[in-house]
N, C-alpha and C positions, 0 to 999 in steps of 0.2 A: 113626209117624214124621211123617205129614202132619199130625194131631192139631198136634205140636209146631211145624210150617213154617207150615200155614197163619195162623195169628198174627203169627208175624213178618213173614208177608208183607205182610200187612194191617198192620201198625204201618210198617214200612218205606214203605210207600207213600203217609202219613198222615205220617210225619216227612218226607218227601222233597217232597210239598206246603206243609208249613209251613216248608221251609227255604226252598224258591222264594221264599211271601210275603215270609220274612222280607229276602231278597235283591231283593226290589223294593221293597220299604223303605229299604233301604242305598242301593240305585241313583237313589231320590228325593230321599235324605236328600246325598246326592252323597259318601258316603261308599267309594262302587267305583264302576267304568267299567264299559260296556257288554262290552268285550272281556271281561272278566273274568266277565262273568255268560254269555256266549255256554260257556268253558269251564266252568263250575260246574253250569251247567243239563246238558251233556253229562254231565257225571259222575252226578249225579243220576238224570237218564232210563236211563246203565247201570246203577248202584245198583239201582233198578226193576226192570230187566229180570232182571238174575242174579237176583233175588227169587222174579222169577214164573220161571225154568229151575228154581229150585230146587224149587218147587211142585210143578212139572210131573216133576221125578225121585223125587222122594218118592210123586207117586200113581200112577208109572208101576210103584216099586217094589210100590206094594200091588196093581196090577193083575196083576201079576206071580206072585203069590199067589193069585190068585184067578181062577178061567176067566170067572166070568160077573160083570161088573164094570164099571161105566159111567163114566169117569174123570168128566164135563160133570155126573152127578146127584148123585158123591162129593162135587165140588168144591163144590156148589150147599148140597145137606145138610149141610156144613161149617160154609159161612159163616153159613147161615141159622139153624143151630140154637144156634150159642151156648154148647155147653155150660158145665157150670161149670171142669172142664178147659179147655178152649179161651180162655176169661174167666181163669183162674189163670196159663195160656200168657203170655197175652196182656201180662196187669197185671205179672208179673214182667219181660218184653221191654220194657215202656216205663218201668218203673224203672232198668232195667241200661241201656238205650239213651235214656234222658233227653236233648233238646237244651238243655234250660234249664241243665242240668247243664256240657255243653258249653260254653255262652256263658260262662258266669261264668268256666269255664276259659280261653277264649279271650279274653274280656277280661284277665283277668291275665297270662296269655301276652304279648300286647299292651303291657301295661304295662311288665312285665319288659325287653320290645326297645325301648322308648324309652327305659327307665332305664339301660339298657346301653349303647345310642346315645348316652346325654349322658354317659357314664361314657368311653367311647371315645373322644366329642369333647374333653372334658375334658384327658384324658391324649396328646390326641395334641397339644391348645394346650399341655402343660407339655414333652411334647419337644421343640417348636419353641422352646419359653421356655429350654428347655436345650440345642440345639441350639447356638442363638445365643450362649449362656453358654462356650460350647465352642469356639466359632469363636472368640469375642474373645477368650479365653485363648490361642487357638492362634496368631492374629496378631500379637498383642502380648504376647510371653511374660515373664514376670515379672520377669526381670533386666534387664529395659529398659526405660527411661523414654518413655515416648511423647513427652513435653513435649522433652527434650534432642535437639535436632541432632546427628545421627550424624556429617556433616560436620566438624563441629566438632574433632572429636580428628585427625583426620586434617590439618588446615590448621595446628593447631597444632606439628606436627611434620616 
């Protein structure tokens, strides 16, 4: 099971760096405010940490198994060795957890809410166009002439 965790941890921790960069990029680019980055960095740094609790339950579990067992040399012999398991882990997590992948998503995401925004804005300038289309029919209703004095028939009589 750590086999499988320790990778992802390792890629989680390697995406969660390059999102920061790329979120100080945004924040030079003046494309988000600082507040906004104060919560994203918090989400991130706990993204990290459940990574590393999940590491830490997985070699708890194999210590679990086993009486003579050194969680600090597993952890060490893990990372270090690399296997070709651990590399197969690894390179399938950062296909399936791609951010490049993401952004394109979230650009079009993006796009989508401003085409909806000017779709919305749109239809809400043709209510007001009908709106008022609505109003003037309902003041001046069809069987009466705006131009004739209403007076009129009344002094005549």
């Amino acid at each position: 099971m750590a086999a499988r965790i320790e990778p992802l941890r390792e890629l989680i921790g390697m995406l969660c760096d390059e999102l920061k960069m790329r979120h100080v990029d945004r924040l030079q680019s003046g494309k988000c405010g600082i507040s906004q980055g104060f919560a994203f960095n918090d989400l991130l740094t706990n993204i990290e940490r459940v990574s590393d609790h999940c590491s830490n339950v997985a070699v708890a579990m194999i210590e679990l198994e086993s009486r003579n067992f050194d969680t600090h040399e597993y952890l060490k012999s893990v990372r270090e060795m690399r296997n070709t398991e651990y590399k197969r882990y690894f390179e399938e997590y950062e296909q399936k957890y791609s951010i490049d992948d993401f952004e394109a998503w979230s650009e079009r995401q993006q796009e989508k809410a401003k085409m909806k925004a000017l779709l919305e804005e749109q239809q809400l300038q043709q209510g007001r166009k009908s709106k008022n289309v609505e109003t003037a029919e309902t003041i001046i209703p069809e069987n009466i002439d705006p131009l004739e004095d209403p007076l009129e028939d009344t002094e005549e009589n």
